[in-house]
N, CA and C of each residue as an Amber inpcrd file, in Angstrom:
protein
   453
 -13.8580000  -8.3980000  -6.9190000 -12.4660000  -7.9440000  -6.7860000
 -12.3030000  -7.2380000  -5.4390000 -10.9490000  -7.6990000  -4.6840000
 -10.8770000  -7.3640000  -3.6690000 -10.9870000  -5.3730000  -4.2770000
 -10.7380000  -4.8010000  -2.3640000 -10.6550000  -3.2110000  -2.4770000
  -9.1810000  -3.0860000  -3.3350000  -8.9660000  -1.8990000  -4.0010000
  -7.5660000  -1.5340000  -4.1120000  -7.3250000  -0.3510000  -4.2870000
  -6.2660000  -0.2660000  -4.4280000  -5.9430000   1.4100000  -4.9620000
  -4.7960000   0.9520000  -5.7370000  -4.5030000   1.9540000  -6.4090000
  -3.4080000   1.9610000  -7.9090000  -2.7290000   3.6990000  -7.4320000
  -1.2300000   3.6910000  -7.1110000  -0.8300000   4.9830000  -6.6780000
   0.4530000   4.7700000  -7.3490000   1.2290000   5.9790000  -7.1520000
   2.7990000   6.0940000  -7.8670000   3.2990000   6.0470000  -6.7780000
   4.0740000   5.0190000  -7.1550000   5.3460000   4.3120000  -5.8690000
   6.4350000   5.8140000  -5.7470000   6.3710000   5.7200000  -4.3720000
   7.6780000   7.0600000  -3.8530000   8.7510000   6.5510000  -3.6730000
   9.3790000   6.9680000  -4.1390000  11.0830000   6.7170000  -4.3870000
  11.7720000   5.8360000  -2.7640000  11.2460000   6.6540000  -1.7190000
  11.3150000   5.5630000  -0.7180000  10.6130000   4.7520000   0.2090000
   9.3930000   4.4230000  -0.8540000   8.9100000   3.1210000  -0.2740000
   9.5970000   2.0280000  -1.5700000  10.7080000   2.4510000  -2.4690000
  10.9610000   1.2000000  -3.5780000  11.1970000   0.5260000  -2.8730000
  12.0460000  -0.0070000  -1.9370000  12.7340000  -1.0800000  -1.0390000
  11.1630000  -2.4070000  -0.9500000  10.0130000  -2.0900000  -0.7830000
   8.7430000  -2.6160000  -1.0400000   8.2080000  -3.3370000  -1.8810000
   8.9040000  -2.5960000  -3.2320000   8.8010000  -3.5020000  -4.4500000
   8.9650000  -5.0160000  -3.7940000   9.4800000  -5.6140000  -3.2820000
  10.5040000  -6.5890000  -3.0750000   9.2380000  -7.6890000  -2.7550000
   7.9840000  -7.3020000  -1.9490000   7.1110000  -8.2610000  -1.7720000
   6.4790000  -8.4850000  -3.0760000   6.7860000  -7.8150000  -4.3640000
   6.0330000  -8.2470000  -5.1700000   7.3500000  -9.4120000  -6.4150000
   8.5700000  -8.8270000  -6.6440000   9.7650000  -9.5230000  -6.8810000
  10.8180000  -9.4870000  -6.3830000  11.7400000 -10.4400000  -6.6690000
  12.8830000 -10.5760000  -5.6410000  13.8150000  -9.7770000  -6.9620000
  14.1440000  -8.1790000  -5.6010000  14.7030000  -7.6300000  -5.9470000
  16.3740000  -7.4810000  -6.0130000  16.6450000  -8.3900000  -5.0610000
  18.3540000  -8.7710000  -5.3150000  18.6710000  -9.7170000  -5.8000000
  17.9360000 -10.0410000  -6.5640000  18.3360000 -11.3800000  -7.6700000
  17.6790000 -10.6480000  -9.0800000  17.5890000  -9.2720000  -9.2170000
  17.5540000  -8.9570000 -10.5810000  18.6680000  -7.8890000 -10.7070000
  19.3500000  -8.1090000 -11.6390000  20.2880000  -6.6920000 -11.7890000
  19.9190000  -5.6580000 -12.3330000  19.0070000  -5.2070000 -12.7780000
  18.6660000  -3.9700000 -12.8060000  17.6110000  -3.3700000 -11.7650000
  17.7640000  -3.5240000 -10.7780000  17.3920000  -2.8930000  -9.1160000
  17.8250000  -1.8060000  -9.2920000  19.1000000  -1.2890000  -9.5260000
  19.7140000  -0.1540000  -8.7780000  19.6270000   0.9130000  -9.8380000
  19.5860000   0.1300000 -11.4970000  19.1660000   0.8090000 -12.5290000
  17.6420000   1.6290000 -12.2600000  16.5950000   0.6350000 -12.2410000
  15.2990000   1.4950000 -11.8180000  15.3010000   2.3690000 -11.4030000
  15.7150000   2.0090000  -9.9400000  15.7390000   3.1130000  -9.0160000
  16.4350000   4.3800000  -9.2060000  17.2780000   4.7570000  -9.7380000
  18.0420000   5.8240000 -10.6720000  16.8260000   6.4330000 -11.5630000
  16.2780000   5.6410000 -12.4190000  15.1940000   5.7720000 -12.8600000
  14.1550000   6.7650000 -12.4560000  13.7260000   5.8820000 -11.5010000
  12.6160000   6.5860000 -10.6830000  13.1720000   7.8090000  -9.6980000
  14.1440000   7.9960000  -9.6490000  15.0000000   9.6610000  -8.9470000
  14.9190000  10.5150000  -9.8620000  15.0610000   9.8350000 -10.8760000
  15.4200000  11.0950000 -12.6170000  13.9560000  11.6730000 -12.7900000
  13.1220000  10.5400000 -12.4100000  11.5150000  10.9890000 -13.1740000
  10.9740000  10.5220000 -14.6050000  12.3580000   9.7260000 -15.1490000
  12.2410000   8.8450000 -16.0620000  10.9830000   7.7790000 -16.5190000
  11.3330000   6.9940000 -14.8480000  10.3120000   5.5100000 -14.7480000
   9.5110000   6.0920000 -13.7020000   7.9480000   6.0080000 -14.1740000
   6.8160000   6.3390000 -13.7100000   6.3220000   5.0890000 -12.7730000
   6.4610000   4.6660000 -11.6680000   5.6560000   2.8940000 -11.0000000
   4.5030000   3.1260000 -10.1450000   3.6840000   2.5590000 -10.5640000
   2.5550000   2.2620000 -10.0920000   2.2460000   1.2790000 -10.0540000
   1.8930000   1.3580000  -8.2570000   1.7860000   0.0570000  -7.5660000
   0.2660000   0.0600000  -7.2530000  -0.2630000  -1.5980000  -7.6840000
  -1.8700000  -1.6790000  -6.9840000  -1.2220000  -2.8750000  -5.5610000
  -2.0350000  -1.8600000  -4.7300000  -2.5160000  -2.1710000  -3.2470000
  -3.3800000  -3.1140000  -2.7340000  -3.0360000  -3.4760000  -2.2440000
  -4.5630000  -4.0870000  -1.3760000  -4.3040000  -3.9140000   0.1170000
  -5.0670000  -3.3990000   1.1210000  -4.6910000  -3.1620000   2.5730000
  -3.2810000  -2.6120000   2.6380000  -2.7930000  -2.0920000   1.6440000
  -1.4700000  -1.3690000   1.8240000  -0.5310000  -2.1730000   1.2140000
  -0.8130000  -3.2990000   1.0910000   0.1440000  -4.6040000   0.3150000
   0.7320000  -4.4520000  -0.9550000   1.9730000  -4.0400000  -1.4920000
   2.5820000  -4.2800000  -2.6380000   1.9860000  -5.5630000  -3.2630000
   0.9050000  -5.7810000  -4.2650000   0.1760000  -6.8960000  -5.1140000
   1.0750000  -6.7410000  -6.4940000   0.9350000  -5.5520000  -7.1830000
   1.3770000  -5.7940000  -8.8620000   2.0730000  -4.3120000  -8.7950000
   2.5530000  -4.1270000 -10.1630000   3.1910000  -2.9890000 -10.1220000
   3.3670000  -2.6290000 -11.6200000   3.1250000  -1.7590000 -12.2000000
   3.4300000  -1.3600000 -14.0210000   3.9810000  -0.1880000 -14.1040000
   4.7790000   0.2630000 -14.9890000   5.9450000   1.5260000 -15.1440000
   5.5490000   1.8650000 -16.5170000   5.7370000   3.0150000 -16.3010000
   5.5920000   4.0800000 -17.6300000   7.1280000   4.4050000 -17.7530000
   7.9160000   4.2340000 -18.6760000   9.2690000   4.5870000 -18.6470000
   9.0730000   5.9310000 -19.8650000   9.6880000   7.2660000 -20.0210000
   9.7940000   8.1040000 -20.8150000  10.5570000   8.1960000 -21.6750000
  11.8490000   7.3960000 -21.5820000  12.9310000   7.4630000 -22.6870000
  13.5880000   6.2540000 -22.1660000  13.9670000   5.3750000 -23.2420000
  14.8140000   4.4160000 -23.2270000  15.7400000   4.3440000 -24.1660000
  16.3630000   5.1690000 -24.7680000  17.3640000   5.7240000 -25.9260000
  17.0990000   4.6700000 -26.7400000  15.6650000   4.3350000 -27.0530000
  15.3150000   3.3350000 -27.9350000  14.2660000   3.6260000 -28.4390000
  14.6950000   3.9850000 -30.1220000  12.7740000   4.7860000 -30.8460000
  12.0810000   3.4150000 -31.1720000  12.2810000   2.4060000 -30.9350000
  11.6350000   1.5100000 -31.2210000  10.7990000   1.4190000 -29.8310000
  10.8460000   1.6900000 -28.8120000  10.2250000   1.3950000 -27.5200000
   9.5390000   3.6110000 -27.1240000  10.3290000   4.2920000 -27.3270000
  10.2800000   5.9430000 -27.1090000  10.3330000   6.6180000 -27.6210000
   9.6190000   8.0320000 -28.7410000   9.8910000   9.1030000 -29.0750000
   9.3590000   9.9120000 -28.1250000   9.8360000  10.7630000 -28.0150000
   9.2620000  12.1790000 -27.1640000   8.1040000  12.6470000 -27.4960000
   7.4320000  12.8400000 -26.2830000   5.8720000  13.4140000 -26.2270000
   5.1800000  12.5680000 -27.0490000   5.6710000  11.4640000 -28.0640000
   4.7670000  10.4480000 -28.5350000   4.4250000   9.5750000 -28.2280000
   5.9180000   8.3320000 -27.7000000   5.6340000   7.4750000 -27.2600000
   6.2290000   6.6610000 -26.4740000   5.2870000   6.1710000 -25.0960000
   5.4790000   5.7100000 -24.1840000   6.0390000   3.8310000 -23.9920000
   7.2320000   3.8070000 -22.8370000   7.4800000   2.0240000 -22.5360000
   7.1760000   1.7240000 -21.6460000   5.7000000   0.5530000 -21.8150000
   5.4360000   0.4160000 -20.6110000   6.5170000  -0.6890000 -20.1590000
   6.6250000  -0.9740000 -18.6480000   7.8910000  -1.6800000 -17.7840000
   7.3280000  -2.3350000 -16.8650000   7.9300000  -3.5580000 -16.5160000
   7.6230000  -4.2730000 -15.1630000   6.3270000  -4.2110000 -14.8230000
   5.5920000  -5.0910000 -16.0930000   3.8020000  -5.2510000 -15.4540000
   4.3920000  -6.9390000 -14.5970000   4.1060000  -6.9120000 -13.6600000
   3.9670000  -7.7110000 -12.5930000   3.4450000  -7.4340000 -11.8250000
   2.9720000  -9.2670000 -11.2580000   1.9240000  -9.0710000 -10.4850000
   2.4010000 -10.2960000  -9.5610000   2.1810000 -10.1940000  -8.3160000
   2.6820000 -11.2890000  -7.1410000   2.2580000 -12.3520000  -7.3460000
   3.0780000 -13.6450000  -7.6210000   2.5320000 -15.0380000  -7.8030000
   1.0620000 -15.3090000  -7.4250000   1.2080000 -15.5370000  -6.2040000
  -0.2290000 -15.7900000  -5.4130000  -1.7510000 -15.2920000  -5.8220000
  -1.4300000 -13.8000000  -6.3670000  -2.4780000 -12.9070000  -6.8810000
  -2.3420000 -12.8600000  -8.6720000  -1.7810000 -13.7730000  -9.3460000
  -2.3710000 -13.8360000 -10.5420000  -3.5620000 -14.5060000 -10.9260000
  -3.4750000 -13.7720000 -12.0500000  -4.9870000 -14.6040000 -13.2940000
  -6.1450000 -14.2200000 -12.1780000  -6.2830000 -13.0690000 -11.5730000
  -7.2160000 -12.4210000 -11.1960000  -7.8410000 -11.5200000 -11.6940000
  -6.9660000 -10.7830000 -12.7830000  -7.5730000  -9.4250000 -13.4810000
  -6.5890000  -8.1960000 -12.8940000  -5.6710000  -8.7690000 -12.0540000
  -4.7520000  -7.5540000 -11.6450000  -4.3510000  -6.9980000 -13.0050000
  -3.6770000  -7.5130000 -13.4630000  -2.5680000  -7.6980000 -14.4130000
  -3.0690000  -6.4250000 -15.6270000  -4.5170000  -6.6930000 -16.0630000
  -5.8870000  -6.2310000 -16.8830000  -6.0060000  -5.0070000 -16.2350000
  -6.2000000  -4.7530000 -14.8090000  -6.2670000  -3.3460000 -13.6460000
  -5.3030000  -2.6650000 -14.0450000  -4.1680000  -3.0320000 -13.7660000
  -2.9200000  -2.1790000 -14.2110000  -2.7000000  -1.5530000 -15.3070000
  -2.9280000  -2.4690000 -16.3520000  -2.7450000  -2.0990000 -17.6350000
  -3.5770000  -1.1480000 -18.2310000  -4.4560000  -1.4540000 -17.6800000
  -5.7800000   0.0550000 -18.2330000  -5.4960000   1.3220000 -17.7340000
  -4.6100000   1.4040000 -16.2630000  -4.7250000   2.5850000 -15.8470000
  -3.2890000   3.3120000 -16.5720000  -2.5890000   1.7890000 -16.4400000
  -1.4320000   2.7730000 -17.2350000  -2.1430000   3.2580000 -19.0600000
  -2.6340000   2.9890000 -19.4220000  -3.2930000   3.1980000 -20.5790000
  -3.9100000   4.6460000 -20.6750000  -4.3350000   4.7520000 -19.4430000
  -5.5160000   6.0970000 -19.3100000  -4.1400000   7.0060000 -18.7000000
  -3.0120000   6.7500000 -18.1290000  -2.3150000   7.4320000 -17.2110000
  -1.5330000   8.4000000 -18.8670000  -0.8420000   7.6810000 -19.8610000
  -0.2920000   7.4880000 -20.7820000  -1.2170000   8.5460000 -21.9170000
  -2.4310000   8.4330000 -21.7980000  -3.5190000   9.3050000 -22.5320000
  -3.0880000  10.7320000 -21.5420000  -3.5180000  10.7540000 -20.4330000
  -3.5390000  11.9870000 -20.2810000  -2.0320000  12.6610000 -20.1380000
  -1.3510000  11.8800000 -20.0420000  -0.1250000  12.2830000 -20.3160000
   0.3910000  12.6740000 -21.3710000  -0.2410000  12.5180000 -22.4880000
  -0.1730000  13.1210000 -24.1940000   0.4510000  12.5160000 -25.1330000
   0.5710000  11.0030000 -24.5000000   1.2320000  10.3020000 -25.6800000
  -0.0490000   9.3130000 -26.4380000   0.6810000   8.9400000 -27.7880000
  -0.2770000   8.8870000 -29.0750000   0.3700000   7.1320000 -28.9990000
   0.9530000   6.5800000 -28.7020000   1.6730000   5.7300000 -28.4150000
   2.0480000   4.8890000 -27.1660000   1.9840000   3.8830000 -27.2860000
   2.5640000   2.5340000 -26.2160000   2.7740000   1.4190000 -26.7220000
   4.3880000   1.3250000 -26.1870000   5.1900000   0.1180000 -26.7000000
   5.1200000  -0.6400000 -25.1450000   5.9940000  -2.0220000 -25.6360000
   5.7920000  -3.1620000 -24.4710000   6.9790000  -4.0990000 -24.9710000
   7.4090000  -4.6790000 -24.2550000   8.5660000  -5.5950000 -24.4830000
   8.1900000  -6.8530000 -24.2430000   8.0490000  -8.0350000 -24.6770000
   7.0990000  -9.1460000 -24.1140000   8.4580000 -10.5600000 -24.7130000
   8.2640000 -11.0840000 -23.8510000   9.3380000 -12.4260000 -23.9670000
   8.4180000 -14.0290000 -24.7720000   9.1240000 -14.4470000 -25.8790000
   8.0590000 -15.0360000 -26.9940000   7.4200000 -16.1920000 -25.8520000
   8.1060000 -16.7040000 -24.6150000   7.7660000 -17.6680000 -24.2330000
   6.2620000 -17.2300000 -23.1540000   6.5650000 -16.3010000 -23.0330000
   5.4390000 -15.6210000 -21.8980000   3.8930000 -16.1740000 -22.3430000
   3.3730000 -16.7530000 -22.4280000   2.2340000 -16.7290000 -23.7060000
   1.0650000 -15.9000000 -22.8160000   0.9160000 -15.9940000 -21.2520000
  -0.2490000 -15.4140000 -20.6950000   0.2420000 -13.7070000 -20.7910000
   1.3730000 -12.9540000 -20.7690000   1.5930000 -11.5960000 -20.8590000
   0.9820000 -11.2990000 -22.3850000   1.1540000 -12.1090000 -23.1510000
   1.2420000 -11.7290000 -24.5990000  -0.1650000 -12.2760000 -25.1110000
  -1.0180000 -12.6860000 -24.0450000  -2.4740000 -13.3100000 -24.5880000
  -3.0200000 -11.6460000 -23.9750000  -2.5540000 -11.1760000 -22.6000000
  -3.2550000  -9.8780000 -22.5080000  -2.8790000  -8.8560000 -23.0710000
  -1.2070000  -8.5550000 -23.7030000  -1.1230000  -7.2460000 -24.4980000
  -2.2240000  -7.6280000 -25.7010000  -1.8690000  -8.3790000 -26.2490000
  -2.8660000  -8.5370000 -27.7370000  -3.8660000  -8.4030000 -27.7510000
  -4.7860000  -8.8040000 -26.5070000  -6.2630000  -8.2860000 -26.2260000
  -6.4010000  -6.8950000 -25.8050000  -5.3800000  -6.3910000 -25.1130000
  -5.3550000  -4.6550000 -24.9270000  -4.5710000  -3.9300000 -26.5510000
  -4.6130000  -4.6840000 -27.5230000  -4.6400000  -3.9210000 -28.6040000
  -3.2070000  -3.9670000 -29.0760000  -1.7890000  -4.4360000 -28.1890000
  -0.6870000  -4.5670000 -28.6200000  -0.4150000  -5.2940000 -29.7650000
  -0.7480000  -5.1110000 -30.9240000  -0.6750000  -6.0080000 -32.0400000
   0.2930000  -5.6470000 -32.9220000   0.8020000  -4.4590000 -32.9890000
   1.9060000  -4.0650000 -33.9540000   3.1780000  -4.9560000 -33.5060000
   3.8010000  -5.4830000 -34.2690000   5.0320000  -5.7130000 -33.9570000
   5.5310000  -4.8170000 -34.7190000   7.3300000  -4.4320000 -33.7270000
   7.9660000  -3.4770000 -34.0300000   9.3440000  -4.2140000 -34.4180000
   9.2940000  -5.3030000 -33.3720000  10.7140000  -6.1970000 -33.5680000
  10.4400000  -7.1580000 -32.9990000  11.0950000  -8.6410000 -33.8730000
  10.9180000  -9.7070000 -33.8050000  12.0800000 -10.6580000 -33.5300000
  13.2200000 -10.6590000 -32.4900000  14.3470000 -11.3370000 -32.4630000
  14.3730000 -11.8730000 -31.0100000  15.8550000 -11.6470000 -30.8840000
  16.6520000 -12.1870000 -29.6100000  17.5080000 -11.2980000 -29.1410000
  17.8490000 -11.3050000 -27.9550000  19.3610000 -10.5660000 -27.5630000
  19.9190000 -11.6180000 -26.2130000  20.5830000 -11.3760000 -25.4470000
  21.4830000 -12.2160000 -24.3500000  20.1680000 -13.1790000 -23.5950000
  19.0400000 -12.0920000 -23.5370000  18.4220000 -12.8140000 -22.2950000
  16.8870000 -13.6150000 -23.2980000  17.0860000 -13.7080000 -24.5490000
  16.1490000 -14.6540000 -24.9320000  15.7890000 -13.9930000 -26.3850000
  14.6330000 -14.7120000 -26.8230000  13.5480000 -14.8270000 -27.9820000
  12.4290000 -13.2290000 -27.5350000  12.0480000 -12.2930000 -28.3590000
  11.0260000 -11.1160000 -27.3630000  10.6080000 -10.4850000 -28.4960000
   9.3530000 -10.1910000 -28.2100000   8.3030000  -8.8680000 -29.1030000
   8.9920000  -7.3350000 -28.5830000   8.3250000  -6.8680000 -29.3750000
   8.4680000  -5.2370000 -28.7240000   7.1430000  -4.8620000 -30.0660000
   6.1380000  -4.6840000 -29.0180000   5.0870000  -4.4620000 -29.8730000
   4.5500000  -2.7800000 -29.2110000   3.4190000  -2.6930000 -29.9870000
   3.0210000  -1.3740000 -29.7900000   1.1750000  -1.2490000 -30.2950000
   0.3310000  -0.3360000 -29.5060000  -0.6940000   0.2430000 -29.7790000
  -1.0470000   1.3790000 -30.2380000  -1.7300000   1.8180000 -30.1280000
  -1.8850000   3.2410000 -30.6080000  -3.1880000   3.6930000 -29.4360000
  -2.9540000   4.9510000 -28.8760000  -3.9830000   5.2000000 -27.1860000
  -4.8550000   6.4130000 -27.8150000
């Protein structure tokens, strides 16, 4: 595995995100970022030579107890990882640290939102222990889990 580092994205290097997704073709850009001013959405970006590669969010409240209770439990957000650099183990990197980030942070809990068609996101939550389902439907933008572990 190449070198990396795993750090919390600063509010103004977000504009950066962008080498990892195209950020003006998602509408909730400007939502995040609100986000990440409040202290809400936690992002952590893995590096390589300084390179935006992947990126995973700890969100604290999503006025949704199915995804957040306080001081219990955590949503993780936006595990992505840059086309080019998948099915490397990024994806696996990220997820552990948000795992350990989430422990010492004092929650007993981690939820995940996963889309039914995704099958490689949802082959690695289930191997990192995401096995609870919490909810099993649809809304505007598709078919989706919202599963959960216990940390």
């Amino acid at each position: 595995m190449k070198n990396y580092i795993i750090e919390q994205l600063k509010l103004e290097e977000y504009y950066k995100c962008s080498n990892i997704w195209n950020m003006g073709n998602q509408p909730f850009t400007d939502i995040w970022r609100e986000e990440i001013a409040s202290g809400n959405r936690l992002v952590f970006i893995y590096k390589i030579n300084g390179e935006f590669i992947g990126e995973g969010a700890l969100v604290l409240d999503t006025n949704d107890p199915d995804y957040t209770i306080r001081d219990k439990r955590v949503y993780v957000s936006r595990m992505i990882v840059k086309k080019d650099y998948r099915n490397q183990g990024i994806g696996s990197t990220i997820l552990t640290f948000l795992i350990e980030k989430a422990k010492e942070m004092g929650f007993k809990e981690m939820t995940i939102g996963v889309d039914k068609d995704n099958i490689n996101a949802l082959h690695l939550y289930r191997k990192f222990g995401f096995t609870e389902v919490l909810f099993d439907g649809s809304d505007e933008h598709g078919e989706y889990f919202k599963l959960m572990k216990k940390i």
